[in-house]
LOZAPA-808667 format. One line per field, with one value per residue: residue number from 1; x, y, z of N, C-alpha, C, O in turn; residue in one letter. Coordinates in pm, 1 decimal. Example, Ala and Ser with C-alpha at 12.3 -4.5 7.8 and 13.67 -1.06 7.14 Angstrom:
resi <- [1:2]
n.c1 <- [1319.0:1285.0]
n.c2 <- [-569.0:-225.0]
n.c3 <- [780.0:708.0]
ca.c1 <- [1230.0:1367.0]
ca.c2 <- [-450.0:-106.0]
ca.c3 <- [780.0:714.0]
c.c1 <- [1320.0:1290.0]
c.c2 <- [-330.0:3.0]
c.c3 <- [780.0:787.0]
o.c1 <- [1423.6:1340.9]
o.c2 <- [-331.9:113.8]
o.c3 <- [846.5:803.9]
resn <- [A:S]
//
This chain:
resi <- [1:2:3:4:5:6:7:8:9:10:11:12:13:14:15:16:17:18:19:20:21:22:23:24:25:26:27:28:29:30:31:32:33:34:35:36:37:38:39:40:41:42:43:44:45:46:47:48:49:50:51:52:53:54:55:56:57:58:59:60:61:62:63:64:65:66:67:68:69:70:71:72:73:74:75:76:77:78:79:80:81:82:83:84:85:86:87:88:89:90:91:92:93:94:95:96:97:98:99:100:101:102:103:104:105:106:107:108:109:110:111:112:113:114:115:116:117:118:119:120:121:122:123:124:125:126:127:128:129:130:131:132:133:134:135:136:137:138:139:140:141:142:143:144:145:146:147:148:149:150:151:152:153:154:155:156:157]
n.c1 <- [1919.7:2108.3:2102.0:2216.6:2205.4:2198.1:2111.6:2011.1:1888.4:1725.5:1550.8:1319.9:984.8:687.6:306.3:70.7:-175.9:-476.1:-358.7:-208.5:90.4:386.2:606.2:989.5:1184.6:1429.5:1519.8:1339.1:1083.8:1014.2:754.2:656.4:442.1:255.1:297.2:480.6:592.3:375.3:271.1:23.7:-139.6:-46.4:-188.3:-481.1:-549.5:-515.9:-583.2:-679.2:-714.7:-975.1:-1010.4:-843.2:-520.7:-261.1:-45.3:12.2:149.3:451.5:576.7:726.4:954.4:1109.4:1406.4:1468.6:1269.9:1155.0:1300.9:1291.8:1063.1:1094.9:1259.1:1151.4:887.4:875.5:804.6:838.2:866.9:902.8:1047.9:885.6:653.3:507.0:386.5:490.9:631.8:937.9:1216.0:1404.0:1697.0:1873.5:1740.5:1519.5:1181.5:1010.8:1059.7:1068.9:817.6:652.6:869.2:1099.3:1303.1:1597.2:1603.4:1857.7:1823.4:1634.2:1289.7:1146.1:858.2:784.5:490.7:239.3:253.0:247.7:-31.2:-76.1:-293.0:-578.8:-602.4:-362.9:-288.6:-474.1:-439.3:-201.7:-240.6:-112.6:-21.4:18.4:-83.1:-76.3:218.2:300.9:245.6:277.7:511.4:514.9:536.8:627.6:401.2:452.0:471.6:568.5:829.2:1011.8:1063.0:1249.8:1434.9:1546.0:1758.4:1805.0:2087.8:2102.6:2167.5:2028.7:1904.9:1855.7:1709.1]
n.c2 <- [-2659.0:-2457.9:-2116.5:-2026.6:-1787.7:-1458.5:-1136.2:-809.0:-486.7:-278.2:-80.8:133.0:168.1:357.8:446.0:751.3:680.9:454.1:363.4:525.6:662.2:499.1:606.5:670.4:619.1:777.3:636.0:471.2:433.5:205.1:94.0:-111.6:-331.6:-208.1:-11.4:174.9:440.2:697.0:521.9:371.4:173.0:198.2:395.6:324.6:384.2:243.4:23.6:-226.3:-220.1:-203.2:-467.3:-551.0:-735.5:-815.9:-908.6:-756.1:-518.1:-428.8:-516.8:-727.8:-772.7:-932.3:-830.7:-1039.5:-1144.8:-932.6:-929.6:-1194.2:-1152.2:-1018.5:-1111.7:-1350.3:-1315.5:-1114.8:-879.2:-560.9:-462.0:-226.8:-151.6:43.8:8.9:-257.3:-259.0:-280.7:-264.6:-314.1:-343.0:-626.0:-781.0:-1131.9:-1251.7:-1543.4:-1538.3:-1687.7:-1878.3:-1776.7:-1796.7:-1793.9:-1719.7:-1525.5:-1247.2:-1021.2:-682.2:-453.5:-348.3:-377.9:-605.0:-849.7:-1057.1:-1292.3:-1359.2:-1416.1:-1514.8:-1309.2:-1276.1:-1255.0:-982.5:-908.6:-648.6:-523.1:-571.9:-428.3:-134.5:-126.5:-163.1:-401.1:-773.7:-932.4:-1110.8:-1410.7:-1461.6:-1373.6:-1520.2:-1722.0:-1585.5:-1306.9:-1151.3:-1119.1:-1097.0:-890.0:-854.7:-610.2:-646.7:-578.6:-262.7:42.9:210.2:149.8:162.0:154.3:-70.7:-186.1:-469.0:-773.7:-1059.2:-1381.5:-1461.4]
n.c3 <- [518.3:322.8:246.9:-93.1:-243.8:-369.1:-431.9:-594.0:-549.8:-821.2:-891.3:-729.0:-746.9:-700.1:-672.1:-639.2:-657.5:-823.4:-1083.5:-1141.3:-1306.4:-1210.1:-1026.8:-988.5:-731.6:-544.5:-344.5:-50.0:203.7:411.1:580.9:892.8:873.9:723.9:441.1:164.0:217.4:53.1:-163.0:-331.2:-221.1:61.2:86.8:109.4:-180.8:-395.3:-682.9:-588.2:-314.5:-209.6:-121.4:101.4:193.2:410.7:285.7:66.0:83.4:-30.5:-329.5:-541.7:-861.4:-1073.6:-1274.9:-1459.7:-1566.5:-1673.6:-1942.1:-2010.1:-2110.6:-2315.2:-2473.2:-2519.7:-2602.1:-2753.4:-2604.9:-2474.0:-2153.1:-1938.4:-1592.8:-1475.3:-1563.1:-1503.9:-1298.2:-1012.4:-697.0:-619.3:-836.0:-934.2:-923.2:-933.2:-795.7:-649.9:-655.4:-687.4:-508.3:-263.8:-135.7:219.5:314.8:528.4:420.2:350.7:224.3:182.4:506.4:606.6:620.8:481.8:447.2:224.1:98.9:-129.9:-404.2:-707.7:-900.2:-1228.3:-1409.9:-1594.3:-1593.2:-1619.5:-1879.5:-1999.1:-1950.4:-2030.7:-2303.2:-2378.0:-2453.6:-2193.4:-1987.6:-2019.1:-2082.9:-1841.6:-1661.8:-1376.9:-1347.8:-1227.6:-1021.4:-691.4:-383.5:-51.7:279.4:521.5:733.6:921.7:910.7:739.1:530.0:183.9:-73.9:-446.3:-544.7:-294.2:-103.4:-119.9:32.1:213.9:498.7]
ca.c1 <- [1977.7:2197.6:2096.5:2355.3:2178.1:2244.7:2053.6:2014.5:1730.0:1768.4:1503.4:1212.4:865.8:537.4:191.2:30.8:-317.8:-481.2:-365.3:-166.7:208.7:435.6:760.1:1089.5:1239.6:1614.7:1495.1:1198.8:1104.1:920.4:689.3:639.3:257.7:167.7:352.1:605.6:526.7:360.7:227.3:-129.9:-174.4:1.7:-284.9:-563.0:-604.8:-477.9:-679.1:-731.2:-781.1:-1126.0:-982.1:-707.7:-443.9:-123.7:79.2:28.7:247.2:557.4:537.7:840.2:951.9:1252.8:1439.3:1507.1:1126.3:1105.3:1418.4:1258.8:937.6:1142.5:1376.3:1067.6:753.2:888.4:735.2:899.8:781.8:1008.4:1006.4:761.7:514.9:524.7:363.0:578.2:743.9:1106.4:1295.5:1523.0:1801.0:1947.3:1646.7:1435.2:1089.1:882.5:1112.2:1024.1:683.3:676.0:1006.8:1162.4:1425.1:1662.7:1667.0:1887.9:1806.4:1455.6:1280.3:1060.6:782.9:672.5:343.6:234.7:311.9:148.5:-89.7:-114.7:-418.3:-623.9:-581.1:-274.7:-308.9:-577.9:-367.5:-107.3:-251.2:10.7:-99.0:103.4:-160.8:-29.7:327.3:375.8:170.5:380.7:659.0:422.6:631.6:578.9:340.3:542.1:481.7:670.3:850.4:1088.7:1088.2:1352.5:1456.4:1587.2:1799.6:1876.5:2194.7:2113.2:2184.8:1918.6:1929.2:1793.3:1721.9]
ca.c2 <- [-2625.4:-2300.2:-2050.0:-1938.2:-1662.2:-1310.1:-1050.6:-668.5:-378.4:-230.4:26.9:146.2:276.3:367.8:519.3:751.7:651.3:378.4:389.1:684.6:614.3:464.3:697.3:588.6:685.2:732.5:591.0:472.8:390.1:98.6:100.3:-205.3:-318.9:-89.9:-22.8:191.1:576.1:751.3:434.1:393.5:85.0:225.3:499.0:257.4:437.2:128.9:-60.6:-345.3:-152.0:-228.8:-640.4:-543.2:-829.7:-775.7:-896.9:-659.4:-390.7:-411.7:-605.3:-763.2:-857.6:-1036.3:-780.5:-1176.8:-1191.4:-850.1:-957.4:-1283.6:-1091.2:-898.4:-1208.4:-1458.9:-1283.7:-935.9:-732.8:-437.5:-423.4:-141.4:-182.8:71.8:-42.5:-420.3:-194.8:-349.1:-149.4:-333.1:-460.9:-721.8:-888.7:-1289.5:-1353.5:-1645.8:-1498.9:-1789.6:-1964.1:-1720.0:-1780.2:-1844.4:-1724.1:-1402.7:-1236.8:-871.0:-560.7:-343.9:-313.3:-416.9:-734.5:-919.0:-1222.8:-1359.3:-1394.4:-1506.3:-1512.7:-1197.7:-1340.6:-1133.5:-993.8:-852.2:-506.9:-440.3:-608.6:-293.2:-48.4:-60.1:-262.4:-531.1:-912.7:-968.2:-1166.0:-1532.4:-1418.9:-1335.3:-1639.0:-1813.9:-1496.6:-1193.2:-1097.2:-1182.3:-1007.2:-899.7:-824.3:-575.0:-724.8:-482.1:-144.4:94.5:275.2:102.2:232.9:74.0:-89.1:-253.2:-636.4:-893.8:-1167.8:-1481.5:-1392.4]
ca.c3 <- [390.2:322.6:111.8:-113.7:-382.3:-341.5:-513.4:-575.5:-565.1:-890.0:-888.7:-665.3:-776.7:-641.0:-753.4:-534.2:-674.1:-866.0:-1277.1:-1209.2:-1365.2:-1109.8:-1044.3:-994.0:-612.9:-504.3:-197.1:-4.9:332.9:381.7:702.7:881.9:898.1:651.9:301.2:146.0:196.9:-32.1:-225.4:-339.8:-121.7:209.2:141.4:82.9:-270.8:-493.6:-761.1:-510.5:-156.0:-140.4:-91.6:162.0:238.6:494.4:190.3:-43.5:129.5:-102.8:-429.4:-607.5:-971.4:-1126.5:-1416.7:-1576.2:-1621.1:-1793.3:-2036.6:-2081.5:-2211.4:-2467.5:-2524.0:-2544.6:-2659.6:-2843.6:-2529.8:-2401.6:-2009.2:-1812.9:-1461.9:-1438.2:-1613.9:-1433.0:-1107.4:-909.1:-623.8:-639.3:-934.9:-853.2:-964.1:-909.3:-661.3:-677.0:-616.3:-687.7:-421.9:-133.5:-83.0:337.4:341.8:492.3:305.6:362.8:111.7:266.2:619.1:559.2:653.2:415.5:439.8:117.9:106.5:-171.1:-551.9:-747.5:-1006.9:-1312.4:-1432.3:-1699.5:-1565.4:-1677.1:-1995.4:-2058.2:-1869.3:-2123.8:-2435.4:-2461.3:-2414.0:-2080.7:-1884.3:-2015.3:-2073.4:-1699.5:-1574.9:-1320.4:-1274.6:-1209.3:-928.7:-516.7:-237.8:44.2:444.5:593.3:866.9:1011.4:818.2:692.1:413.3:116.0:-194.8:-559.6:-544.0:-186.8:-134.6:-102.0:98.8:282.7:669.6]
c.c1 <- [2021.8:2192.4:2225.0:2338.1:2209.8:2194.8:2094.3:1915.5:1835.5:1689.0:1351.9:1049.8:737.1:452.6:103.5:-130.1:-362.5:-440.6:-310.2:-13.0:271.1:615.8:828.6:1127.8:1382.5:1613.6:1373.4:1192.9:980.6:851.0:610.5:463.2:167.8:199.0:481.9:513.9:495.0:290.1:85.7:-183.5:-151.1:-142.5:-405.7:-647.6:-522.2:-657.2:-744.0:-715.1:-876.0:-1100.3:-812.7:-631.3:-338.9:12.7:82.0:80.1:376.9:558.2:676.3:877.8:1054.0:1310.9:1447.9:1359.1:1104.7:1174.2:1359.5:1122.6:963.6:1177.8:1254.2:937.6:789.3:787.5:774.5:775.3:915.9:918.4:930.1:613.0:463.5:394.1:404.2:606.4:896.5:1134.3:1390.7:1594.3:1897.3:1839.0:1564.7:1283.1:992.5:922.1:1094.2:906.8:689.7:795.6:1005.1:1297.6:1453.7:1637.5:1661.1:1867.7:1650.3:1399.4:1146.5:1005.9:756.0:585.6:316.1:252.8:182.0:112.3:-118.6:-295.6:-465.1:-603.0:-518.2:-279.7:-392.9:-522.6:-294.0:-144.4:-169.8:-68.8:28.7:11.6:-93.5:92.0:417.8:299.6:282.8:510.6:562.1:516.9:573.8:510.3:436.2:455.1:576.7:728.9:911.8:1141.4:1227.4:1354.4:1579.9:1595.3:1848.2:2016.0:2168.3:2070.2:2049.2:1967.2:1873.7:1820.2:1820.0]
c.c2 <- [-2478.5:-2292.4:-1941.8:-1792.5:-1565.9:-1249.3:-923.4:-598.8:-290.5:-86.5:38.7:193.0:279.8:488.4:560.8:726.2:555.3:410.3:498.7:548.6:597.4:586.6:636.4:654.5:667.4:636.1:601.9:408.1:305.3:118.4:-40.0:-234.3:-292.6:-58.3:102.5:350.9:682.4:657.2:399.6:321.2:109.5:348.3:460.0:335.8:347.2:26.6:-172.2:-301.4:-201.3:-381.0:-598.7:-657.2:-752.6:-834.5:-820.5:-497.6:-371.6:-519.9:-556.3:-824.0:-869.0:-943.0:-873.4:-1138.8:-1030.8:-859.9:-1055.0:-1260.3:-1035.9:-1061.8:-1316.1:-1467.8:-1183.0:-855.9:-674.7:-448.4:-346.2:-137.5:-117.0:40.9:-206.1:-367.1:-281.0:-249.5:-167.0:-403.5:-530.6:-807.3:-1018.5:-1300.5:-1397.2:-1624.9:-1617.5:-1902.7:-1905.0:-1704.2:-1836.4:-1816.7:-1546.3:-1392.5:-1046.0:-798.5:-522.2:-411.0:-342.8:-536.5:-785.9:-1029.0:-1212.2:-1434.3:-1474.9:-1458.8:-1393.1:-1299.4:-1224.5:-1120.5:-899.5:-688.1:-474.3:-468.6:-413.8:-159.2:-9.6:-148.4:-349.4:-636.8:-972.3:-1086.2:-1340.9:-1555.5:-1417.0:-1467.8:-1715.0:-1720.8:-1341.4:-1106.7:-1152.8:-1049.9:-1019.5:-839.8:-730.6:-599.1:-660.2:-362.5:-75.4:171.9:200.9:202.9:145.5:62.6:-191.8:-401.3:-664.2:-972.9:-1272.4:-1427.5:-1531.8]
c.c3 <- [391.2:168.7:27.9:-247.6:-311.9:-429.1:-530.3:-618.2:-655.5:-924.5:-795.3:-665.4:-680.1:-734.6:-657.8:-544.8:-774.7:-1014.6:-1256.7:-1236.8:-1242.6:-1169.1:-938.9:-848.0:-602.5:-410.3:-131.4:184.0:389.7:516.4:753.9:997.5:801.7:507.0:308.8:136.7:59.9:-175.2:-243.3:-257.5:24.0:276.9:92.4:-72.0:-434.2:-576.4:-676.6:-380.3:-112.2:-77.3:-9.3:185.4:290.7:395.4:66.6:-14.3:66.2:-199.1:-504.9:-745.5:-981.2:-1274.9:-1484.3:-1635.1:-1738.7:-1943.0:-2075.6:-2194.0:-2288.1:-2536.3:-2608.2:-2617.7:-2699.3:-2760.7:-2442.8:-2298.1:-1922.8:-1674.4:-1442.2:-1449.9:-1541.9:-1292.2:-1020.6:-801.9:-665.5:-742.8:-879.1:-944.4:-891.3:-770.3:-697.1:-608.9:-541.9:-514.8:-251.7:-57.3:87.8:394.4:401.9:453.4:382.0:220.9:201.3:400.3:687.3:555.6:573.1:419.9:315.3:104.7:26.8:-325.8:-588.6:-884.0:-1134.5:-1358.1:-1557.0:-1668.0:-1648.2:-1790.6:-2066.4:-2001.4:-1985.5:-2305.4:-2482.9:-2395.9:-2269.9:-1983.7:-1887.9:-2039.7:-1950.1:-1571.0:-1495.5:-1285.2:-1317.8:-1083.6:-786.2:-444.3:-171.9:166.3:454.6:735.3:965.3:881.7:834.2:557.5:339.1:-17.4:-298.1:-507.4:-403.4:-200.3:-18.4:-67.4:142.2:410.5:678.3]
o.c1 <- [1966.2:2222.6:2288.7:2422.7:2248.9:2222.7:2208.1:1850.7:1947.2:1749.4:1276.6:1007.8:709.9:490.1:47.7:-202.9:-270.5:-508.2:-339.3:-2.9:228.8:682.7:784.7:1092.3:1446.0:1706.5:1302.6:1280.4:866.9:928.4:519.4:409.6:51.2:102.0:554.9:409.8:580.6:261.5:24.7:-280.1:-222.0:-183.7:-461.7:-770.0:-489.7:-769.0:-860.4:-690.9:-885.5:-1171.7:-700.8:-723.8:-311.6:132.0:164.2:53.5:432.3:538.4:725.3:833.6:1123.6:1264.1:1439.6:1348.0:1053.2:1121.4:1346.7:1091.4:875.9:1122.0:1263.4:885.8:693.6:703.2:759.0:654.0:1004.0:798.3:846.3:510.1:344.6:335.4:327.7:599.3:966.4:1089.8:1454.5:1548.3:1981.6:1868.7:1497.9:1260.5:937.8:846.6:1104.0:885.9:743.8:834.6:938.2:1384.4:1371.6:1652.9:1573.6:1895.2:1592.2:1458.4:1038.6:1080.3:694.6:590.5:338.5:267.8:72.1:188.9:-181.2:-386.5:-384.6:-586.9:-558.6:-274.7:-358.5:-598.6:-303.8:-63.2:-151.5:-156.1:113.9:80.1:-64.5:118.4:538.1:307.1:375.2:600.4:555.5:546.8:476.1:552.5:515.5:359.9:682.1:668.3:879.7:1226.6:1310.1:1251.4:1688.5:1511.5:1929.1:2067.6:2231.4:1981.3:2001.7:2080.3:1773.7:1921.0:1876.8]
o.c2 <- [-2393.6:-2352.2:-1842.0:-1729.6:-1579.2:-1296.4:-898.1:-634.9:-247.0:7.7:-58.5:256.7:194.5:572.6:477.7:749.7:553.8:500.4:590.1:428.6:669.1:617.5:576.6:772.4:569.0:556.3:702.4:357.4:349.6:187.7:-85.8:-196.1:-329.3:-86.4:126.1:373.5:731.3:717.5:403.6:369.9:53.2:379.9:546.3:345.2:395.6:-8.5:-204.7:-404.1:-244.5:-413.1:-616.3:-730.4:-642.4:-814.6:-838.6:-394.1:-274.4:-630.5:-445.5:-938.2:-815.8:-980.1:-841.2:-1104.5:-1029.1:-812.0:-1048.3:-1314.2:-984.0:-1109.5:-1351.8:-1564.7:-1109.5:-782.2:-714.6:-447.2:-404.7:-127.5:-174.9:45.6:-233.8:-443.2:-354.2:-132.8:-82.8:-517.5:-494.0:-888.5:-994.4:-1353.6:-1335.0:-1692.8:-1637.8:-1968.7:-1972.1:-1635.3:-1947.0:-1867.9:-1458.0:-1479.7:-973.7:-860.4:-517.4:-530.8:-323.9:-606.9:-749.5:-1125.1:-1110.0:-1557.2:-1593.9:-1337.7:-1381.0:-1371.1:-1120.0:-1202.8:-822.4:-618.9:-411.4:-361.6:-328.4:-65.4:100.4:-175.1:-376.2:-617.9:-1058.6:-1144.3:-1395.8:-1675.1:-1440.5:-1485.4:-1766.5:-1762.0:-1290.5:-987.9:-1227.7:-934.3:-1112.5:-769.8:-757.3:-567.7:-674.2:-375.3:-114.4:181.1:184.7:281.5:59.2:152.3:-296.6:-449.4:-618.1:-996.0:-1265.9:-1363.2:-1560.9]
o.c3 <- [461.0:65.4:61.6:-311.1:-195.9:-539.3:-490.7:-716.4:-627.5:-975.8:-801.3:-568.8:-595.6:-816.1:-586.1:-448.4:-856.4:-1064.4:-1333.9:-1211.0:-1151.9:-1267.7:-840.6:-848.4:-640.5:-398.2:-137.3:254.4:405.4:582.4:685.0:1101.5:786.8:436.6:405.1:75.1:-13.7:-278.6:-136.5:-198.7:107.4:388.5:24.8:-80.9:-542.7:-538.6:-700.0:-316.9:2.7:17.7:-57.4:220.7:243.1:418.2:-23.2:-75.4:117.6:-148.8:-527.0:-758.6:-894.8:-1382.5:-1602.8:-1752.9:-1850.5:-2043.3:-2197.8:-2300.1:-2357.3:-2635.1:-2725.7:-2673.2:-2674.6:-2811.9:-2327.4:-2319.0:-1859.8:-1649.3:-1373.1:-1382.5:-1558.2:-1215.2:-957.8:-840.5:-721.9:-755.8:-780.4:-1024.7:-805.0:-663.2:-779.8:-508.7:-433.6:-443.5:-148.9:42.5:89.0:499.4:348.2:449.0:438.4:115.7:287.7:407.5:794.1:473.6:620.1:400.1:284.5:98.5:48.9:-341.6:-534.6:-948.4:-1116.3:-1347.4:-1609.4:-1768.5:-1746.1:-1851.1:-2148.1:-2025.1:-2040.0:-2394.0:-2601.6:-2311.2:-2291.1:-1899.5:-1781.6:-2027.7:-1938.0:-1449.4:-1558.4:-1211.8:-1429.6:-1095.5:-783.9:-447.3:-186.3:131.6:397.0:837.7:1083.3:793.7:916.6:490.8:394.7:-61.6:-263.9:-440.7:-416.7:-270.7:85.4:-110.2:70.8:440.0:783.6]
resn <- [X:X:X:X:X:X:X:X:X:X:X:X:X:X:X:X:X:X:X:X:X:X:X:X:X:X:X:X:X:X:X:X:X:X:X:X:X:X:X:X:X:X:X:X:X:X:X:X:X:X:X:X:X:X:X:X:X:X:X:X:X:X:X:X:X:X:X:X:X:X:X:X:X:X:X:X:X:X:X:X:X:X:X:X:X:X:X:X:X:X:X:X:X:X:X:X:X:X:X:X:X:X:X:X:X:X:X:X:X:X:X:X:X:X:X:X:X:X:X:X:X:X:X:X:X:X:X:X:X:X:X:X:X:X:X:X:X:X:X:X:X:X:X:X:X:X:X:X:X:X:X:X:X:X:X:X:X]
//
């Protein structure tokens, strides 16, 4: 079967420590093995470090899903706040689990679906936990690193 979506990386963040605010990058450089430099997880200083997994090196959400949380439940979620690393636009997250995929120059496995959790719920006091059930965003692998910038096309390998 031939995949015919096409996406785009709309913005990039990271947090260089657990609960600090995630800031926005021009550009990042993903490292493959390991995470995205400068990221709380690449420097084993993330909320969930102590439970390491090899897919939690770049983490992905869907801008639909934050629009559908305004559109559907009246709740403002900006991509920063999501802690995501990449926003993304016209890609089918849920559909990449086992799959690799391109941003940019950059080689992605999807691991496995990000499950939301009470954290953030208490992080930022909004009720997001059953809102985002089922589009939380995707774990990723880094498969073949690079440096990736908003605006760069997404793909199916």
């Amino acid at each position: 079967m031939t995949e015919t979506w096409a996406g785009r990386l709309l913005s990039i963040h990271i947090a260089g420590e657990a609960s600090a605010p995630m800031q926005a990058l021009p550009e990042a450089r993903l490292v493959e093995g390991h995470g995205i430099e400068g990221d709380r997880y690449a420097s084993g200083r993330g909320t969930y470090s102590h439970k390491p997994h090899q897919d939690r090196q770049c983490t992905l959400i869907e801008v639909e899903t934050l629009e559908a949380l305004a559109r559907d439940h009246g709740l403002a979620l900006a991509p920063e706040e999501s802690r995501r690393n990449l926003t993304v636009r016209g890609v089918p997250l849920n559909h990449l689990v086992g799959r690799e995929f391109r941003v940019g120059e950059v080689v992605l496995f999807g691991g496995r679906l990000n499950v939301p959790c009470q954290y953030l719920d208490d992080l930022l006091g909004r009720p997001l936990f059953k809102p985002l059930m089922n589009r939380s965003g995707l774990n990723c692998r880094i498969v073949r690193g690079g440096v990736i910038r908003p605006g760069d096309a997404i793909r199916p390998v």
